[in-house]
ZAPAVEX-912082 format. One record per atom (N, C-alpha, C): x, y, z; atom name; residue number from 1; residue in one letter. Coordinates in pm, whole numbers, m for minus. Example, Ala and Ser with C-alpha at 12.3 -4.5 7.8 and 13.67 -1.06 7.14 Angstrom:
2
<node <1319 m569 780> N 1 A>
<node <1230 m450 780> CA 1 A>
<node <1320 m330 780> C 1 A>
<node <1285 m225 708> N 2 S>
<node <1367 m106 714> CA 2 S>
<node <1290 3 787> C 2 S>
***
This chain:
140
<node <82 m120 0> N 1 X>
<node <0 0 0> CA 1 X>
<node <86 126 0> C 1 X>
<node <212 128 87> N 2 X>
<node <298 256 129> CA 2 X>
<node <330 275 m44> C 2 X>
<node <363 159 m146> N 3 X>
<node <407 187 m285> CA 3 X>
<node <295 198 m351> C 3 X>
<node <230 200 m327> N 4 X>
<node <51 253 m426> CA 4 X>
<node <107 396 m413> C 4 X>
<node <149 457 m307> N 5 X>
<node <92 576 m224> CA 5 X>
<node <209 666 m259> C 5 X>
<node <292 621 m271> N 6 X>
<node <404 717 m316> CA 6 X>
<node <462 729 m439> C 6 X>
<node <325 697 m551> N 7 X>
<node <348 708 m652> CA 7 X>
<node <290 838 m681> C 7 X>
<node <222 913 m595> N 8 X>
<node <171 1014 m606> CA 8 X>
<node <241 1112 m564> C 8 X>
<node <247 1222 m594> N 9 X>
<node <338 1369 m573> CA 9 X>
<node <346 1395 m460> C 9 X>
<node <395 1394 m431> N 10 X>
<node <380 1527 m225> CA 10 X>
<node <389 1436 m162> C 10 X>
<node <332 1298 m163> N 11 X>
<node <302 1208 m80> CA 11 X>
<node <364 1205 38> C 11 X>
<node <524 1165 m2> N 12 X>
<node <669 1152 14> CA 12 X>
<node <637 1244 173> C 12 X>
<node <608 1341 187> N 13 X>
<node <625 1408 321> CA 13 X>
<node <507 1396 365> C 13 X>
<node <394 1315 377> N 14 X>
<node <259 1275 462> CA 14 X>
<node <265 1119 502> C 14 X>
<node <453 1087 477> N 15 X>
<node <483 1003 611> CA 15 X>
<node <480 996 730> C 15 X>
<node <514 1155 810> N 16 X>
<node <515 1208 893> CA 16 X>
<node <612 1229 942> C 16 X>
<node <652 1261 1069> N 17 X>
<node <777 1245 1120> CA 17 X>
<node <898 1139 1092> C 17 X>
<node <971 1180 1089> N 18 X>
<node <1099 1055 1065> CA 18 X>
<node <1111 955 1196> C 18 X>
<node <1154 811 1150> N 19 X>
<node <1151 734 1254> CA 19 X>
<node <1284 737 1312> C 19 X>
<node <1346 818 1251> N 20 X>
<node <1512 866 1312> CA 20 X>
<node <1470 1020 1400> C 20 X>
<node <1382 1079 1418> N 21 X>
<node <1354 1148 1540> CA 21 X>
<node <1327 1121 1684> C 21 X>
<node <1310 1212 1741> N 22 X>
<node <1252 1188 1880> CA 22 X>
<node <1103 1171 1856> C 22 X>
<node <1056 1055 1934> N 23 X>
<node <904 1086 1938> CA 23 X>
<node <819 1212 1996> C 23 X>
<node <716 1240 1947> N 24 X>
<node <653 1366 1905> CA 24 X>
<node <696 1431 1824> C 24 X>
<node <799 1457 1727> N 25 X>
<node <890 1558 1658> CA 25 X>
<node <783 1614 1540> C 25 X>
<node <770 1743 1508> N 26 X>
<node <662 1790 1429> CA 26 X>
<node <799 1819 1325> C 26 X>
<node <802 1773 1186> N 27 X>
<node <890 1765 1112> CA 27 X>
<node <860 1894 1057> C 27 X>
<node <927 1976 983> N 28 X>
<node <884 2092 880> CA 28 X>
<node <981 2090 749> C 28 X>
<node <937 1982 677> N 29 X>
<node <971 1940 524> CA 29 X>
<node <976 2038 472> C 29 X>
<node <1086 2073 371> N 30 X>
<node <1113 2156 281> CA 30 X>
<node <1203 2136 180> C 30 X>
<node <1144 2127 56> N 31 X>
<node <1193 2064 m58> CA 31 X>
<node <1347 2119 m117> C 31 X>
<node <1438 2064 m147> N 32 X>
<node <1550 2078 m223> CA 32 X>
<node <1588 1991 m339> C 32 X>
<node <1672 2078 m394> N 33 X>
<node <1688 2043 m540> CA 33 X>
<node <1790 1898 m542> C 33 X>
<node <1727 1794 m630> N 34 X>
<node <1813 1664 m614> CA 34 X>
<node <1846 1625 m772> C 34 X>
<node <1969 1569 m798> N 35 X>
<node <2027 1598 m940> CA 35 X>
<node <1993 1449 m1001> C 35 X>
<node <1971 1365 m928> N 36 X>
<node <1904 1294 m1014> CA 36 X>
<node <1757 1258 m1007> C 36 X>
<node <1720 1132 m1101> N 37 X>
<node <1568 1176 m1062> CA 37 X>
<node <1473 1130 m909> C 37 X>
<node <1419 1236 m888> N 38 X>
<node <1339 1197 m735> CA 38 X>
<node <1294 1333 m719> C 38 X>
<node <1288 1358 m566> N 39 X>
<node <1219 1428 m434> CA 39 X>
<node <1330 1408 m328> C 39 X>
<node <1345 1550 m298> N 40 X>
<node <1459 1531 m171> CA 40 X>
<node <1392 1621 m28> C 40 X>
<node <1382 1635 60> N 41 X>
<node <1363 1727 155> CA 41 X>
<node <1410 1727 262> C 41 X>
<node <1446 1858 369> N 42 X>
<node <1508 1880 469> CA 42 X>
<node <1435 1888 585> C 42 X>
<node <1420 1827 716> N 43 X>
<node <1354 1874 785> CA 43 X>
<node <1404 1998 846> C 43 X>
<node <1372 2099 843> N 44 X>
<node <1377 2263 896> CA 44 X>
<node <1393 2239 1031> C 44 X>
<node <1300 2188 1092> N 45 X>
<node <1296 2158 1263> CA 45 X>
<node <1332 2085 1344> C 45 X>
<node <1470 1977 1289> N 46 X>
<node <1531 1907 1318> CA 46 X>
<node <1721 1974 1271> C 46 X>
<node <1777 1935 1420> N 47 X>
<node <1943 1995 1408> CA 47 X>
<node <1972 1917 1516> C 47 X>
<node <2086 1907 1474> N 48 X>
<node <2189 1798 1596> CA 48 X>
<node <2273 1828 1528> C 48 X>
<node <2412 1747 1686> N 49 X>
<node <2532 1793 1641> CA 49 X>
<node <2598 1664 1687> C 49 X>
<node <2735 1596 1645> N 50 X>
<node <2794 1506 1623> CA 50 X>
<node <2942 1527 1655> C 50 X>
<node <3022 1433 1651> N 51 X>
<node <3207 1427 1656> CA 51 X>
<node <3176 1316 1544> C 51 X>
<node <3204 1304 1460> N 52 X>
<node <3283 1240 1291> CA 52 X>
<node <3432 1250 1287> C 52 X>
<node <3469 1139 1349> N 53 X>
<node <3635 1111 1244> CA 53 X>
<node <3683 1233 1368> C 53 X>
<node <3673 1252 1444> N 54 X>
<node <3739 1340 1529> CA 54 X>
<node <3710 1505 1509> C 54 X>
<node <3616 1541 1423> N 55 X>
<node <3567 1668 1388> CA 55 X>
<node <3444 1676 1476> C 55 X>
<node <3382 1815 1482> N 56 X>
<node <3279 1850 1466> CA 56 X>
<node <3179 1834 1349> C 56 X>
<node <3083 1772 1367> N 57 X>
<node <2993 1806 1237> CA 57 X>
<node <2818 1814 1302> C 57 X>
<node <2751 1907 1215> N 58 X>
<node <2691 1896 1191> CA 58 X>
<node <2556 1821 1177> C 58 X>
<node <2376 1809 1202> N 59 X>
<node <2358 1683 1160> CA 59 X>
<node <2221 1766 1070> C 59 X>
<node <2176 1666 935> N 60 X>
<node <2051 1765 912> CA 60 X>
<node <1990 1642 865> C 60 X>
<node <1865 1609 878> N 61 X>
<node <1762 1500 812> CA 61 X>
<node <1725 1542 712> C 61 X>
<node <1710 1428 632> N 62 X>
<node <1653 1441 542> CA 62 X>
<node <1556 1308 512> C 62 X>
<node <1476 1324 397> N 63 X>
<node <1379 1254 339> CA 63 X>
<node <1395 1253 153> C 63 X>
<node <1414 1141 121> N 64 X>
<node <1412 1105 m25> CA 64 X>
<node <1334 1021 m124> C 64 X>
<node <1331 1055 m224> N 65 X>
<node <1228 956 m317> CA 65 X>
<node <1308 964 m394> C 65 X>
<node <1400 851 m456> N 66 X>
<node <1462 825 m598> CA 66 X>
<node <1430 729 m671> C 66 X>
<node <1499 671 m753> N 67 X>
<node <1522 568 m829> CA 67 X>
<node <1650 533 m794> C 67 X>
<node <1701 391 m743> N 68 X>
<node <1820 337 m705> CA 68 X>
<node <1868 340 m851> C 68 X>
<node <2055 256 m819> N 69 X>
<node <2099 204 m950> CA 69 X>
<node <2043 151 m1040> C 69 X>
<node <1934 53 m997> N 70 X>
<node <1834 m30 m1108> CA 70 X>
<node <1732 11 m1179> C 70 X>
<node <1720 126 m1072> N 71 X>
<node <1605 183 m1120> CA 71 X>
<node <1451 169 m1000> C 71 X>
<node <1523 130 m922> N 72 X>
<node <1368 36 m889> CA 72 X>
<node <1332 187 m732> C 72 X>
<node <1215 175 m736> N 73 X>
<node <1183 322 m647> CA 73 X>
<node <1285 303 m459> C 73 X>
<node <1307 426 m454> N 74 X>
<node <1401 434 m314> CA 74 X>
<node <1300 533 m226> C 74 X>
<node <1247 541 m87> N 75 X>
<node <1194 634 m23> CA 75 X>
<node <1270 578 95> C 75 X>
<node <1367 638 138> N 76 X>
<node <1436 638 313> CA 76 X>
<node <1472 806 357> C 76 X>
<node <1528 789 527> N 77 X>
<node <1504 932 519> CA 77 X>
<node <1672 896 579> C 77 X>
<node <1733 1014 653> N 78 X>
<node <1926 1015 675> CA 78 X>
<node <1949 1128 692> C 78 X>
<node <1983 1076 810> N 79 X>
<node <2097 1166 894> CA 79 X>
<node <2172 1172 817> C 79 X>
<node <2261 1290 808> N 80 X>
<node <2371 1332 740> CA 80 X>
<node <2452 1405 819> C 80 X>
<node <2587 1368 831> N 81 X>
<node <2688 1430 938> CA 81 X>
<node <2748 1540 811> C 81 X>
<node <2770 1668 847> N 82 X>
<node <2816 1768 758> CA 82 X>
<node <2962 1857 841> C 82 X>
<node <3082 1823 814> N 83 X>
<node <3193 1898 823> CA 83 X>
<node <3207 2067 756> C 83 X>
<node <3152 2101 831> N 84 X>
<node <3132 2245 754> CA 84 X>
<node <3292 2294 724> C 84 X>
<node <3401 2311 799> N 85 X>
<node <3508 2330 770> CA 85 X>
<node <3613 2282 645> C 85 X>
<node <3546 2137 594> N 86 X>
<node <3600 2048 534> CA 86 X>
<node <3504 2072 384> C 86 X>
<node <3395 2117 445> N 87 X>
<node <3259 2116 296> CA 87 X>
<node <3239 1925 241> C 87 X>
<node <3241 1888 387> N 88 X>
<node <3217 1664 354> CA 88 X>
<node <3072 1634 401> C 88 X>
<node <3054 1549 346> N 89 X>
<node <2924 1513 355> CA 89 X>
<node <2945 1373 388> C 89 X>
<node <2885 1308 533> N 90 X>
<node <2821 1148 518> CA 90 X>
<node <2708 1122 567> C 90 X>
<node <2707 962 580> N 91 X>
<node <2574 970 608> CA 91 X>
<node <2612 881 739> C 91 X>
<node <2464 958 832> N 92 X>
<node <2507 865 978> CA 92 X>
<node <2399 759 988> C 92 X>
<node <2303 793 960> N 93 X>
<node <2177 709 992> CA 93 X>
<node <2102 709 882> C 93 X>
<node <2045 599 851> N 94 X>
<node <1947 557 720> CA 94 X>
<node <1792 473 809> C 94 X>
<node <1675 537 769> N 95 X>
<node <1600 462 808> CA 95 X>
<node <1468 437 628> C 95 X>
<node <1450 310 576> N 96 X>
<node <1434 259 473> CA 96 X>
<node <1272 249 467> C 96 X>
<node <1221 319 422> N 97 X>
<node <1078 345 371> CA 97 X>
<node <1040 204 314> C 97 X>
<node <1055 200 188> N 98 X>
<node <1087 173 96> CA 98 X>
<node <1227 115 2> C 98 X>
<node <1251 m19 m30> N 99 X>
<node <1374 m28 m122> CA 99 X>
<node <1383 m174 m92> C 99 X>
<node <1470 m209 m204> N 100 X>
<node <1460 m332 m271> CA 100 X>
<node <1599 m381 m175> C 100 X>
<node <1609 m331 m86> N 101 X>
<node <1709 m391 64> CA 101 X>
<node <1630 m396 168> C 101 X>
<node <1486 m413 162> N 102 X>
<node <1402 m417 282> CA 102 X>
<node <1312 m273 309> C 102 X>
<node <1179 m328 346> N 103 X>
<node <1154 m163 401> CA 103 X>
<node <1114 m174 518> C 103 X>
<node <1078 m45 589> N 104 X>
<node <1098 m6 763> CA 104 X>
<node <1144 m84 808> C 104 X>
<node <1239 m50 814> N 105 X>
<node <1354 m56 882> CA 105 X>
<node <1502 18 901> C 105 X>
<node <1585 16 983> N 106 X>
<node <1680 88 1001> CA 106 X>
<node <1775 24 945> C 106 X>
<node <1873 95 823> N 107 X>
<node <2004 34 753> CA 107 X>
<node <2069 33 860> C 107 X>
<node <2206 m82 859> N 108 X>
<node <2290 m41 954> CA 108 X>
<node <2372 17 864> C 108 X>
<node <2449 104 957> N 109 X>
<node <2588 186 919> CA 109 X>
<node <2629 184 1028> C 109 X>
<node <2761 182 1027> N 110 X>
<node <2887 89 1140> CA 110 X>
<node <2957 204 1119> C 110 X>
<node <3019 292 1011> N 111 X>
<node <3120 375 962> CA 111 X>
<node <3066 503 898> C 111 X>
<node <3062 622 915> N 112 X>
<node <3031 724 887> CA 112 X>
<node <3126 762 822> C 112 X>
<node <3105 723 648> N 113 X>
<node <3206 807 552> CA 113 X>
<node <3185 940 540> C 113 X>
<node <3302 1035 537> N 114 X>
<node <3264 1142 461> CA 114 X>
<node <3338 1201 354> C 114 X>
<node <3198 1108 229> N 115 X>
<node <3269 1121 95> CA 115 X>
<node <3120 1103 32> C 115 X>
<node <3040 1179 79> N 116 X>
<node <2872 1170 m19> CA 116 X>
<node <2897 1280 m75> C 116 X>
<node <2963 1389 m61> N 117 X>
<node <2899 1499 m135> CA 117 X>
<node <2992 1497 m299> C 117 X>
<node <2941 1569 m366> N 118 X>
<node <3010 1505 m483> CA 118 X>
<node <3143 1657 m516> C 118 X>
<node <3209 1645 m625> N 119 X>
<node <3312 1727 m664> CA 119 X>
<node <3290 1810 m786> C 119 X>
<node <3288 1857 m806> N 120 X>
<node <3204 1989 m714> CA 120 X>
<node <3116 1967 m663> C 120 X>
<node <3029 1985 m550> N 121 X>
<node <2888 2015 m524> CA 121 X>
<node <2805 2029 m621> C 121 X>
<node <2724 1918 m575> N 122 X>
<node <2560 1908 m658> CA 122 X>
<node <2493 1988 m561> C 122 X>
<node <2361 2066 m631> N 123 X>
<node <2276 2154 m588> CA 123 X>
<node <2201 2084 m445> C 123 X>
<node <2234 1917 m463> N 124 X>
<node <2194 1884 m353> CA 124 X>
<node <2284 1882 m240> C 124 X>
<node <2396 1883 m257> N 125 X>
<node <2520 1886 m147> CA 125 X>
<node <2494 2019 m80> C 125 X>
<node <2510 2143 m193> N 126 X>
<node <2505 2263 m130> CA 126 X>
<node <2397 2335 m57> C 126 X>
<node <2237 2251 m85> N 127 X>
<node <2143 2264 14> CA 127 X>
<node <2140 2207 142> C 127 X>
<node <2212 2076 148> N 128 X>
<node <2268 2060 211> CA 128 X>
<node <2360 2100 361> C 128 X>
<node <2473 2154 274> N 129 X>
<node <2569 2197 332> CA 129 X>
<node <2513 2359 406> C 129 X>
<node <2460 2435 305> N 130 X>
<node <2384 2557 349> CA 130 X>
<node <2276 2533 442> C 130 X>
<node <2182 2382 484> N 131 X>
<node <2092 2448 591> CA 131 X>
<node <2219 2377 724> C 131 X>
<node <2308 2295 684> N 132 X>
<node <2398 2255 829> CA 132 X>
<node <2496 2389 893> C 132 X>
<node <2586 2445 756> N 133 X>
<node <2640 2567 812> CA 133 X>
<node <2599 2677 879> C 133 X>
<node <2482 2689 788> N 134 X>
<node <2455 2864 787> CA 134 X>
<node <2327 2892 829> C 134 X>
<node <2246 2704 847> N 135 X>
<node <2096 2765 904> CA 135 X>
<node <1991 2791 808> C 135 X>
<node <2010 2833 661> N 136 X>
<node <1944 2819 540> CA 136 X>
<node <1844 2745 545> C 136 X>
<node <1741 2803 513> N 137 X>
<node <1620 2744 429> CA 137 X>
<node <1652 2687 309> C 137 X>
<node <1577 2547 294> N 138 X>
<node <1660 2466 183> CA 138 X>
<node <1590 2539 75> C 138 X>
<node <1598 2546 m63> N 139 X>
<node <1547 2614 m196> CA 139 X>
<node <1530 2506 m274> C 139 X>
<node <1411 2513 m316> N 140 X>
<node <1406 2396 m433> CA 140 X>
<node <1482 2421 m577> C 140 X>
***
């Protein structure tokens, strides 16, 4: 049923809260630009902060709708640890909507790379990176 349902537009954020929040968390989704094809969004009302690799970073949620490598539909949402000093991107936490690796449920990740963001920055890195640094409202 959740894949009936998210074949439809908007849907994607009348999941509700992320299951990587605190319970009660009133999410405030806000769409950013994603370079390949999908739906990306930031929760606005969600911030945390982290030690990565011995840094400070950053943390900002997000929520996605893609198409994996195969093609086949992706909806999970992720923590993302952001080195603002460094301009790195990883990911800390994955929780799996949707996807052809299981859905609801929590991916494990053991190792927090930070090597997601791409070279140069994709419009999605730098929405990204702009609501972890600077507090930014993400821009579609």
């Amino acid at each position: 049923m959740i894949a009936a349902l998210l074949l439809l537009a908007g849907v994607v954020t009348q999941l509700g809260p992320s299951p990587l929040a605190a319970e009660g968390h009133a999410p405030d989704w806000q769409a950013i630009p994603v370079d390949d094809t999908g739906e990306g969004w930031i929760d606005g009302a969600w911030h945390d902060k982290a030690t990565v690799e011995g840094r400070p970073a950053e943390l900002v949620l997000m929520r996605m709708n893609l198409a994996d490598s195969e093609g086949q539909p992706m909806v999970f949402d992720a923590i993302m640890a952001v080195d603002c000093g460094a301009q790195k991107i990883g990911m800390k936490e994955s929780w799996l909507f949707l996807t052809r690796y299981g859905n609801n449920r929590r991916a494990p990740i053991t190792t927090v790379a930070m090597d997601f963001a791409d070279t140069p920055p994709s419009l999605g890195d730098l929405a990204i990176l702009a609501r972890a640094c600077t507090g930014a409202k993400a821009e579609p």
